[in-house]
Each structure stands twice: as structure tokens, then as C-alpha cells.
C-alpha positions in Angstrom: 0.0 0.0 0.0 1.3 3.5 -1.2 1.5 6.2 1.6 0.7 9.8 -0.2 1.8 12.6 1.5 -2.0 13.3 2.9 -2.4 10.1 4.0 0.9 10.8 6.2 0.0 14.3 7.3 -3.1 12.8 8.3 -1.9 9.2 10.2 0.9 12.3 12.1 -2.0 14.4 13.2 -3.8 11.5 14.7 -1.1 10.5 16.4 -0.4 13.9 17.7 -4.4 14.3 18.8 -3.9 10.8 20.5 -0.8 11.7 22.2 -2.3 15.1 23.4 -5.1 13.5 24.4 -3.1 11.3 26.9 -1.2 13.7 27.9 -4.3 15.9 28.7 -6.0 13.0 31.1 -3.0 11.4 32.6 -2.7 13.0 36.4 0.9 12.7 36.1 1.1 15.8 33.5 -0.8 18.1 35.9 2.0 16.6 38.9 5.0 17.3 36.3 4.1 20.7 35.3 3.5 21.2 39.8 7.1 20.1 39.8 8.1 22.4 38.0 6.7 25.4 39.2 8.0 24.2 42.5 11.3 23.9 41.1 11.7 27.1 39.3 9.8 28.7 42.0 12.0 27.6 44.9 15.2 29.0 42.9 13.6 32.3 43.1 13.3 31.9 46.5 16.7 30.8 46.7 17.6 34.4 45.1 15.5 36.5 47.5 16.8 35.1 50.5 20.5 35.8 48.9 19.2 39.2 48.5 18.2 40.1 51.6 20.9 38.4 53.1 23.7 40.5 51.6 23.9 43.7 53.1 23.1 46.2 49.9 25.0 48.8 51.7 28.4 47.5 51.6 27.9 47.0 48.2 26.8 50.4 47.5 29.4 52.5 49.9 32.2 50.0 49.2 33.0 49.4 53.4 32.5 46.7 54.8 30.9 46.6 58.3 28.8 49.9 57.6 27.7 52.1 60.2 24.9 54.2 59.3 26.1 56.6 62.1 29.6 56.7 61.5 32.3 56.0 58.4 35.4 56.6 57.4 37.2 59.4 55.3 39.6 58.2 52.8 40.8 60.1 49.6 44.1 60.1 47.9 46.6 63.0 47.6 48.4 64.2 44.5 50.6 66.8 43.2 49.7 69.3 39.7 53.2 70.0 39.1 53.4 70.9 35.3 57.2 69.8 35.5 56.6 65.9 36.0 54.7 63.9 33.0 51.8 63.4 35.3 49.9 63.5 38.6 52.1 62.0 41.4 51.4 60.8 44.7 52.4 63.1 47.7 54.0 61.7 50.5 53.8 63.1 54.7 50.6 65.4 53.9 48.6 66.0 57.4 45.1 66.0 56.9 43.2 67.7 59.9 39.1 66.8 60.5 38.1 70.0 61.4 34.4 71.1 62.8 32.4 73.7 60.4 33.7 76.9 62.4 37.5 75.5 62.4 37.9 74.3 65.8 40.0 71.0 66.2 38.5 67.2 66.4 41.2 66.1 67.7 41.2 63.4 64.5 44.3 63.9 61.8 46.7 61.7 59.9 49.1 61.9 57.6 49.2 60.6 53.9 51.8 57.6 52.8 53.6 56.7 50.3 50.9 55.9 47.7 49.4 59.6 49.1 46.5 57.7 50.7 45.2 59.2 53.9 42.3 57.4 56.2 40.5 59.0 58.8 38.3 56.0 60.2 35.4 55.8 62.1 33.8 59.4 62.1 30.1 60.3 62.9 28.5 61.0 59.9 28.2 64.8 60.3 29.6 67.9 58.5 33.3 68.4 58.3 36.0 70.4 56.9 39.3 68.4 56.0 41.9 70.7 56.2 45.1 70.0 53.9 48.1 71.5 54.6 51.4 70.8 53.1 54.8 73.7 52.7 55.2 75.3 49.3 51.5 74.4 48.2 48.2 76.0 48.3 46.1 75.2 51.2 43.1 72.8 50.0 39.6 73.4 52.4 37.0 70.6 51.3 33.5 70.2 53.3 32.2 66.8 53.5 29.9 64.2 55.4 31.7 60.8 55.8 30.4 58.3 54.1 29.1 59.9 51.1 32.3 59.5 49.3 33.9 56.8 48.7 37.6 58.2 47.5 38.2 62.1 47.7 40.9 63.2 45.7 42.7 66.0 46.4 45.0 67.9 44.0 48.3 69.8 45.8 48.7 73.2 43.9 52.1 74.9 44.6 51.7 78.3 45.5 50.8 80.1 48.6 47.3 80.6 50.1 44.1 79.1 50.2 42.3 77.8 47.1 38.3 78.1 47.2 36.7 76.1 49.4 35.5 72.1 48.2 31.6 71.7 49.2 31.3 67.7 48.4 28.4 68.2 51.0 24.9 66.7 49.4 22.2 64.8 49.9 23.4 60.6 50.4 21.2 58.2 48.3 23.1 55.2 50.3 20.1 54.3 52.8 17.4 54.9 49.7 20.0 52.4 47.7 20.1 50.2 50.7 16.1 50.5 51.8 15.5 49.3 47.1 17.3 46.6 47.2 15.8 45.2 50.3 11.9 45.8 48.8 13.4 44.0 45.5 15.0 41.5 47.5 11.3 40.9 49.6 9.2 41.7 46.5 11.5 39.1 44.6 10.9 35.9 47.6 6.8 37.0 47.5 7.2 36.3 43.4 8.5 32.9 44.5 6.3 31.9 47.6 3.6 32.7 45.1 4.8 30.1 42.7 5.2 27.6 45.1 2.0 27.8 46.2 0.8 27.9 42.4 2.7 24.3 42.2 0.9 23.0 45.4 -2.2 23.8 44.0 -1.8 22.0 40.6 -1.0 18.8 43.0 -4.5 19.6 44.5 -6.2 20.1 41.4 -8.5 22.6 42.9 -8.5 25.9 40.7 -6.5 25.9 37.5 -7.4 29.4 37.1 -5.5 30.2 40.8 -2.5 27.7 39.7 -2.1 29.9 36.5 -1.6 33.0 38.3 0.9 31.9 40.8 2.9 30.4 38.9 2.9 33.9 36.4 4.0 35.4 39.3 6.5 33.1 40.2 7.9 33.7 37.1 9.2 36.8 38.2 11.2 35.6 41.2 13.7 35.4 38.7 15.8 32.3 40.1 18.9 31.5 38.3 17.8 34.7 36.0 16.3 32.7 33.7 16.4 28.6 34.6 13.8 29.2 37.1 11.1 31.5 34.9 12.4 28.8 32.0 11.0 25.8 34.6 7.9 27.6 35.3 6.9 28.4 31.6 7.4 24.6 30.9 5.6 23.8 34.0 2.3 25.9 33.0 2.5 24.8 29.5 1.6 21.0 30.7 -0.5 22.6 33.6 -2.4 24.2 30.5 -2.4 20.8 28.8 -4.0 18.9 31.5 -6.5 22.1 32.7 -9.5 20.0 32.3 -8.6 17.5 35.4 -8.8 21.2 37.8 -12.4 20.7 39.4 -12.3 24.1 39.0 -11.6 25.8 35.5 -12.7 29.7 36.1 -11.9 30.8 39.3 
């Protein structure tokens, strides 16, 4: 007997419509597509918890063991002389913490060989640095600690003071900080939500509820894109096997 094309266009359908069809009543698809969701949903999970873990602040400020009440000044000192071929580091600079009106901290150091000066551990208040150093013009900067990570400071010769630094403005570390934690606890919602979307294909209760957990345990984001990838396979069979959900429209 000759096959035509038809005919096998036709015998590959059926077999399609037949496998779909067992795919469609057998309790094990609905399960599978639950294990999945569970899956991809629990690596999102997985991510919020890392998120929230991690202190966002560190990462932001670049210290380690942040204080929201206190920091430390750090900057680098360099000279502008138009002799060398460029900027070089300066050496034995003191660098005074000074209150607003001048008076003495107390709190002053001196920079080293790579002109890197650190002034750890101050209250998170308005300062003036004051930067002294013979044969070069006296460099003023106000500041609050912590809302710059490395000040550098150019050493002009000459004799004077140059116009005074402001570096003084309004810190976005705490908002940065206070984001990332509502991502971090918006991101482990996203995958409770799936989860619970996978326990209730195992039920078989509402297919309509187990679609819409598991959409928004998609974006739980675990693994960036293993996890959404598990749940998208998961509510394709969920889809599949919709008509074993006592419950179809709500």
C-alpha cells in the first residue's frame, strides 16, 4: 500500500491528537508541570533570600561593616606639578578633621607613600578636611563621611588658600540600601507565590489560581532565567492537563 503525502499528514495528526489527548487526562502531567513550578519557583526563593541576606549597603558605599552613624574618610593626595609627566602621589601630607567653624576634632593623619590618607570611624556629620602641606596651596574641602567613597585631592604649589570644596549633598546610600531590600522581599513573595501555584496544581482545585501563581512566580527570577524557564514549561503541561482542575474559572 502507497502512503501519499496526505495520508501521512493525516496518520501524524492522529497521532499527535492521541498523544495530546493522553497527555491531557493522565494525572501525572498536571503533577510534572506542579514540579516544575516548584522547582523554578524555589530557585527564586533561593535568590530573595540571597538578596536580603547581603547587606546592599556595603555593596553600595564599598565598606564593609557599615555604620549608618559613622564611616570613614579616605581620599588620595596628588601633586599638579606641570614639570613631572603626570599627577604624582604626595607623600607626609597632614590632613586635619576640622568642625564647620575651624575648631579641632582632635582626628588627623598623615598621607603615605601611595598619598593615601584614612581617617576611620567618624560620625556621619559635617566636616572640613583641612590639607596642609609647605610650598602648596592650602586645600579646604567640606564633606559628610560616608558619602564619598575616595576624595581626591590635587596639591597646587603656591601660597594661600584655594576656594573652598563643598562635596556636602544629599546621600542616596540608605534609599539604595532601603531598594534593594523591597526587590530583594518583593522578589521571595514572586516565588512563595509560585510555590504555592505548584501546590495547588498537585490539588487540582483551581486551574485558574494555579495559572496565576505560577505567572508570578515567574518573576522571582531564580537562576535569572532557569527558574522563569522551569515555570513556563511547568504551566505549558498545567495548561495541557486544565480540564482535570475541578475548578476551570476561578
Amino acid at each position: 500500500m502507497i502512503m501519499t503525502g496526505n495520508n501521512e499528514d493525516k496518520i501524524s495528526r492522529a497521532n499527535f491528537q492521541y498523544l495530546y489527548g493522553e497527555l491531557a487526562l493522565d494525572p501525572a502531567t498536571r503533577k510534572a508541570g506542579g514540579i516544575l513550578i516548584i522547582i523554578g519557583s524555589s530557585l527564586g526563593v533561593l535568590f530573595g533570600l540571597f538578596l536580603i541576606s547581603a547587606d546592599p549597603s556595603e555593596i553600595i558605599s564599598g565598606q564593609f561593616d557599615y555604620d549608618e552613624d559613622r564611616a570613614d574618610i579616605s581620599g588620595i593626595i596628588i601633586s599638579s606639578n606641570e614639570n613631572t609627566s603626570g599627577a604624582l602621589p604626595v607623600e607626609g601630607v597632614k590632613v586635619r578633621l576640622l568642625n564647620l567653624d575651624e575648631t579641632t576634632t582632635g582626628k588627623e593623619t598623615i598621607s603615605d607613600i601611595n598619598g593615601r590618607f584614612l581617617l576611620p570611624d567618624i560620625a556621619r556629620e559635617s566636616y572640613m578636611i583641612l590639607i596642609n602641606h609647605p610650598g602648596n596651596i592650602t586645600v579646604r574641602i567640606l564633606l559628610v563621611p560616608g558619602d564619598n567613597i575616595q576624595i581626591p585631592v590635587t596639591l597646587t604649589p603656591g601660597e594661600g588658600d584655594a576656594k573652598v570644596i563643598d562635596l556636602r549633598g544629599e546621600s542616596y546610600i540608605t534609599q539604595s540600601a532601603l531598594l534593594s531590600t523591597v526587590i530583594a522581599g518583593l522578589t521571595l513573595f514572586c516565588g512563595l507565590c509560585g510555590i504555592s501555584g505548584g501546590f495547588e496544581a498537585f490539588r487540582g482545585n483551581s486551574y485558574r489560581r494555579t495559572w496565576w501563581l505560577g505567572f508570578i512566580g515567574m518573576w522571582s527570577r531564580g537562576g535569572i532565567f532557569i527558574g522563569p524557564l522551569f515555570i513556563l514549561v511547568g504551566m505549558g503541561l498545567i495548561s495541557v492537563s486544565r480540564n482535570q482542575f475541578s475548578r476551570f474559572n476561578d
